[in-house]
C-alpha positions in Angstrom: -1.4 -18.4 52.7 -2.9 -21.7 53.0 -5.1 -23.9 54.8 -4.2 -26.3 57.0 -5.7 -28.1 59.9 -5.0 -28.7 63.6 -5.8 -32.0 65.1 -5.5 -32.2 69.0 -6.3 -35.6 70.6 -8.7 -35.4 73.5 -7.9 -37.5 76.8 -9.4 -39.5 79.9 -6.7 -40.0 82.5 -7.4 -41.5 86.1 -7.7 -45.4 88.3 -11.0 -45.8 86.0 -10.5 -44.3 82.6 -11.7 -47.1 80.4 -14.9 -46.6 81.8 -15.1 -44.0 78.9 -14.6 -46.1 76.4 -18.4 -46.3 75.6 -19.4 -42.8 75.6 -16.1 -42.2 73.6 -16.0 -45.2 71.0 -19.6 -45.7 70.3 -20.4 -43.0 67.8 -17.7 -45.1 65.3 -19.2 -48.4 65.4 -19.6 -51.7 67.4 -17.0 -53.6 66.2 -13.2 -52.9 68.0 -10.2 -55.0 67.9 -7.4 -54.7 70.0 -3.8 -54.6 69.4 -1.0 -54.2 71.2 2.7 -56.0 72.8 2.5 -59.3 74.8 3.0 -57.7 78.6 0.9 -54.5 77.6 -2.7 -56.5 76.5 -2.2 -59.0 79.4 -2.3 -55.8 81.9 -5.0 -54.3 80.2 -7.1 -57.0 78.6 -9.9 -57.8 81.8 -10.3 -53.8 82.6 -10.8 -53.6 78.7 -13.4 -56.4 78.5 -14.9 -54.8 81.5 -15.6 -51.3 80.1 -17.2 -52.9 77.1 -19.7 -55.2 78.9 -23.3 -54.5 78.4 -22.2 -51.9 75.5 -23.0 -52.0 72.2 -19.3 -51.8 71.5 -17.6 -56.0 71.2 -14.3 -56.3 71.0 -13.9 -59.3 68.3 -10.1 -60.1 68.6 -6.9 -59.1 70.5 -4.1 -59.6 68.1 0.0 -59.1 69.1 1.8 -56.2 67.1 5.2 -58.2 66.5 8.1 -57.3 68.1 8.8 -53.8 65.9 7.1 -51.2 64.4 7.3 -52.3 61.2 5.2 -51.7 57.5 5.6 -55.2 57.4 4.0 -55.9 61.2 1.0 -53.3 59.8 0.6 -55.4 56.6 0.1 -58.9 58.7 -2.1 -57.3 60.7 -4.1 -55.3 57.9 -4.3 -59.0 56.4 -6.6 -60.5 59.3 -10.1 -60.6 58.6 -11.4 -59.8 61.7 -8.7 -56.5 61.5 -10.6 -55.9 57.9 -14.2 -55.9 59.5 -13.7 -54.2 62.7 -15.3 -50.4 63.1 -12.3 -49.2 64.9 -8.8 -50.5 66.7 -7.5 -50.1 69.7 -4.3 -49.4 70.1 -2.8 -50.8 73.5 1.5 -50.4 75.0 3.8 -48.6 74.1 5.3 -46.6 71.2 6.3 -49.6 68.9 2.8 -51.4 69.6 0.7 -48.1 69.0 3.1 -47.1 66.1 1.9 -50.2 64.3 -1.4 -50.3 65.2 -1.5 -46.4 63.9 0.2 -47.5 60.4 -2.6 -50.0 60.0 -5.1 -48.1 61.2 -4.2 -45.3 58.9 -3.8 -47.5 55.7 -7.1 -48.9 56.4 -9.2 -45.6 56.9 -10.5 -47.0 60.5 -10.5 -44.3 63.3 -7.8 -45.5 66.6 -8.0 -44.8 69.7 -4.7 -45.2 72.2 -4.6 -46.8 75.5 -0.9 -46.2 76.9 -0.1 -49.0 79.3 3.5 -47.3 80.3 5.1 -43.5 80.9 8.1 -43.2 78.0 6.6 -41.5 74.6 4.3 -39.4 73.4 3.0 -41.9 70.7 -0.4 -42.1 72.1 -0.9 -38.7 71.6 0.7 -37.7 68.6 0.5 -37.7 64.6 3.4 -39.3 63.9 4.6 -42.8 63.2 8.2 -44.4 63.6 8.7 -47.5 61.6 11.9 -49.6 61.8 13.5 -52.2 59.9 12.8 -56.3 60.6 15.7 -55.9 62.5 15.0 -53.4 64.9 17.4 -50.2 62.6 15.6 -47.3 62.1 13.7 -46.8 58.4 11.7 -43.5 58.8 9.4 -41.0 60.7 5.8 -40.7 59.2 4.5 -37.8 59.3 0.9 -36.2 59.1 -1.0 -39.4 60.3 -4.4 -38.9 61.6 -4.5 -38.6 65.5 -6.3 -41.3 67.7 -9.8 -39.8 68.7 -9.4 -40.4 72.1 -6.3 -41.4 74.2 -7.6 -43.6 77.4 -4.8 -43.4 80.0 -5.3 -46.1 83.2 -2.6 -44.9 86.1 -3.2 -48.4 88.1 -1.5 -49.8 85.0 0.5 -47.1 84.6 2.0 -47.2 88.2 2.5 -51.0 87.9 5.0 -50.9 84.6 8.8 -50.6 85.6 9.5 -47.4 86.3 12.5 -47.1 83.8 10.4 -46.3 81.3 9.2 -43.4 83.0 12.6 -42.9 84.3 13.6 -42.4 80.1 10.3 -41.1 79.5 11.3 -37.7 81.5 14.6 -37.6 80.0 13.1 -37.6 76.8 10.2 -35.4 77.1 12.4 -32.4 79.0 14.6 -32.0 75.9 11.3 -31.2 74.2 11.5 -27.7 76.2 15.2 -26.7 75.9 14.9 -27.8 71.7 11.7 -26.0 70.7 12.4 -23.0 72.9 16.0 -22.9 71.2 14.8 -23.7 67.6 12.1 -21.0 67.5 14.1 -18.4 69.4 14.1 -15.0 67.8 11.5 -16.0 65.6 7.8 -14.0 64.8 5.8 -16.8 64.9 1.8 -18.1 63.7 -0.8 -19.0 66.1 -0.1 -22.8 66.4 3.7 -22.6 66.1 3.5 -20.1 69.3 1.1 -21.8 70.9 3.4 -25.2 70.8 6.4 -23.1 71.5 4.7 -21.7 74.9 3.2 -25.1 75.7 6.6 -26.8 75.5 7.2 -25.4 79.0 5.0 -27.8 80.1 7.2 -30.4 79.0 9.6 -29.4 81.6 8.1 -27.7 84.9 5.8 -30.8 86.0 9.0 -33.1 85.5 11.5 -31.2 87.3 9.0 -30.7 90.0 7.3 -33.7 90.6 9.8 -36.1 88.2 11.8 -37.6 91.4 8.4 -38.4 93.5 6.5 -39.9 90.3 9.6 -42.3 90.0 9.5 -43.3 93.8 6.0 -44.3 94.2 6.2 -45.9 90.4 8.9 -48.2 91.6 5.9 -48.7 95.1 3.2 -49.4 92.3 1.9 -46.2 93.6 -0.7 -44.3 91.2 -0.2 -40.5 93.1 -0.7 -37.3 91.8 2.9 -36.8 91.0 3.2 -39.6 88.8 -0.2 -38.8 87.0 1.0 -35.4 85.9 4.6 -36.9 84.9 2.2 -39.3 82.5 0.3 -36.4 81.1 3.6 -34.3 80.5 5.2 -37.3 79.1 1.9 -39.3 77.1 0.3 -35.8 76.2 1.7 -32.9 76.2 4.4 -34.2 74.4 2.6 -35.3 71.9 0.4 -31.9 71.3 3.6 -29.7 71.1 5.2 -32.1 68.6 1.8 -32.1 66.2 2.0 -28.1 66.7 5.9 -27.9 65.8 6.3 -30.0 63.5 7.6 -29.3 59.6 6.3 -26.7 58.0 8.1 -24.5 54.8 10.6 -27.1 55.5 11.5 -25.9 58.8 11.7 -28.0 61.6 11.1 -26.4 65.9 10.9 -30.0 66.9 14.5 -31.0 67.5 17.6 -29.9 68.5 21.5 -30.9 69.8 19.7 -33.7 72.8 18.2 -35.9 70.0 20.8 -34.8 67.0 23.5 -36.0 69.8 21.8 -39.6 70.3 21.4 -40.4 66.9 25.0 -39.3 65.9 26.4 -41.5 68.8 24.2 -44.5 67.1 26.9 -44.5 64.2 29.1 -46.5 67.1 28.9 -49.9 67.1 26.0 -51.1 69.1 25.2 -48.4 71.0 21.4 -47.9 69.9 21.6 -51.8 71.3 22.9 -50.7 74.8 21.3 -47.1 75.5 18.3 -45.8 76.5 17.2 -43.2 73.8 15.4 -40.7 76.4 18.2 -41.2 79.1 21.0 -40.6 76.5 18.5 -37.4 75.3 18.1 -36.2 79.0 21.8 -36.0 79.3 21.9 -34.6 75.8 19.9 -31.3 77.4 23.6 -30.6 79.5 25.2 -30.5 76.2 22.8 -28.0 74.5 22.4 -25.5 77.5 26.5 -25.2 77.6 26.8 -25.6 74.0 24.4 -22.1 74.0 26.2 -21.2 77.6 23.3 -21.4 79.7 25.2 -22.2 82.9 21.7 -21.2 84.8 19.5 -23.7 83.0 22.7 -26.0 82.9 23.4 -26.0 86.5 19.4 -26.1 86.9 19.4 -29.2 85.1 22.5 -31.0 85.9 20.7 -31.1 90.1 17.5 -32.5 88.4 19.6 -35.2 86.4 21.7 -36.2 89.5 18.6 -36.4 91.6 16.3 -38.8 89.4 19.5 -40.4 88.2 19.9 -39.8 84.9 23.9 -39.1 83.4 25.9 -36.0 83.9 28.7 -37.2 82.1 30.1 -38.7 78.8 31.4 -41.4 81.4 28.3 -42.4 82.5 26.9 -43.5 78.8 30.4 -45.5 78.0 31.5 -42.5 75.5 34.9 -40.9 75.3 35.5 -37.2 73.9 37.8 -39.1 70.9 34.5 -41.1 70.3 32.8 -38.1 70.6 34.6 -36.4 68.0 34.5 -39.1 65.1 30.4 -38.3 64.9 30.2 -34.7 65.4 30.0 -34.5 61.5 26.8 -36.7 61.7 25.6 -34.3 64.6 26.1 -31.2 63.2 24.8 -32.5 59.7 21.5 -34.1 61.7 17.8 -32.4 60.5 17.1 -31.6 64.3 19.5 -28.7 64.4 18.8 -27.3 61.6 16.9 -24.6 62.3 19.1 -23.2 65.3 19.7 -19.8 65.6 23.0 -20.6 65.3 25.2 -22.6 63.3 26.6 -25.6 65.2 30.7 -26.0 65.0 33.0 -29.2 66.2 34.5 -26.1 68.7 31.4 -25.2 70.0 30.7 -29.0 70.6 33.7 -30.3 72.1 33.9 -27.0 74.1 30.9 -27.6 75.9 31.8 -31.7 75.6 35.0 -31.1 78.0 32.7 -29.8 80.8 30.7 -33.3 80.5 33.5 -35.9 80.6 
């Protein structure tokens, strides 16, 4: 055996969250800088300042991430004095905006802190970075990056982004039940890998039940229950299953055939350009459950797709079962399946396929 450590992110969600930021931040200094995308630190930038007035914490810059999560966006910003000096950063948008702000963060030893301006990832809430190319291809996941200390969640703002990204956000964070469950089936597992098996549930239920009402009073700038529970399954519990899955003995419970079947269609020409990755995931999940001839969950989950809107059908995301079948090799060869219980075959795949088209 050997040690390792478990680092969950603690979180204030609600209308007035920021108002933590105080009680939360001060303990690491006075000094915070801010950074974040364009649209994300205009929506959040007065209730920011607000939360900090008559504090002993100063936010001394807000400073734009660039337009991808990049090592290259991290160095620029790790570059700025005022970046240098500050105690702490705060990392304000979405994923790409808080991946950055985590890689420079992380490089410069300063403790982060997430502020999640719209409902689509977990990266708020989760150890892991995803850094791209200048021009927007994928480079790499890093892995095993400190966690923010606290992960400040404002629904007004929340409820005021457009509601696709929620809209992707459930597609994406759904598959998170149906893969882990799948990967880690038949398996005696430790403490944490069982716990983040169990919790995965959690990824699903609150979606499928309150997914369809979140959306609706999203697009009404509503902030409702419903939509603050879709957040939390989307912004945190995501992200706490992912940290509690991830590798480990090279082994990997955090994927399966949703994701493996996105990033095998991304071999044809410009699709990663035209499609969603959670709504092409989300469909992805009606793939796995026939592929493993689940025609419960599938039917289950097919209703839930048709009723937020997401695809039911190869059709619907522009792909033929000939295109299909030029990147099964890159799906079945893909790290997120694995550690199946089963071997994945082009029959098995196309099988299940010809129920989709």
């Amino acid at each position: 055996m050997t040690n390792y450590s478990i680092i969950i992110p603690s979180y204030t969600i609600g209308p007035d969250a920021y108002r933590e930021i105080p009680r939360r931040c001060s303990l690491y200094g006075e000094k915070a800088v801010v950074i974040g995308g364009e649209k994300a630190m205009a929506a959040a930038r007065e209730k920011l300042l607000a939360a900090v007035k008559d504090s002993r914490i100063e936010i001394t810059g807000f400073f734009l991430y660039g337009t991808e999560a990049t090592f290259e966006a991290a160095a620029a910003l790790e570059a700025e004095s005022t970046v240098r000096e500050a105690d702490m950063i705060f990392a304000v948008g979405g994923g790409k905006a808080v991946d950055t702000a985590k890689l420079a963060a992380i490089h410069l030893e300063k403790p982060f802190f997430t502020f999640p301006t719209i409902v689509s990832n977990c990266a708020a809430a989760s150890s892991v970075a995803i850094a791209y190319h200048p021009d927007g291809s994928f480079r790499e996941f890093v892995h095993y990056l400190e966690t923010a200390r606290h992960v400040f969640i404002d629904t007004d703002i929340l409820a005021r982004a457009p509601y696709e990204y929620l809209w992707a956000g459930i597609g994406d964070t759904v598959a998170k039940y149906f893969e882990v469950s799948l990967s880690a089936r038949g398996e005696e597992l430790e403490h944490y890998l069982a716990l983040g098996v169990t919790m995965s549930r959690m990824c699903m239920d609150p979606l499928v039940r309150y997914g369809e009402k979140a959306i609706e009073d999203n697009r009404a700038g509503k902030a409702s229950y419903e939509l603050e529970q879709c957040a939390l399954a989307v912004i945190i519990t995501t992200g706490w299953v992912s940290m509690l899955v991830s590798r480990r003995h090279n082994m990997l419970y955090n994927g399966g055939a949703a994701h493996a079947l996105f990033y095998s269609l991304c071999s044809l020409p410009g699709f990663d350009r035209t499609h969603i990755h959670g709504v092409v995931v989300g469909f992805g999940v009606l793939l796995q459950l026939l592929i493993d001839q689940d025609e419960e969950g599938f039917e289950k989950m097919r209703d839930f797709n048709r009723r937020i809107g997401l695809p039911v059908s190869f059709s619907e995301i522009g792909v033929t079962l000939e295109e299909l079948d030029q990147v099964i090799p890159q799906m079945i060869a893909d790290e997120d399946v694995q550690h199946f219980p089963y071997r994945l075959t082009r029959e098995m795949i196309m099988n299940a396929a010809r129920r989709l088209a």
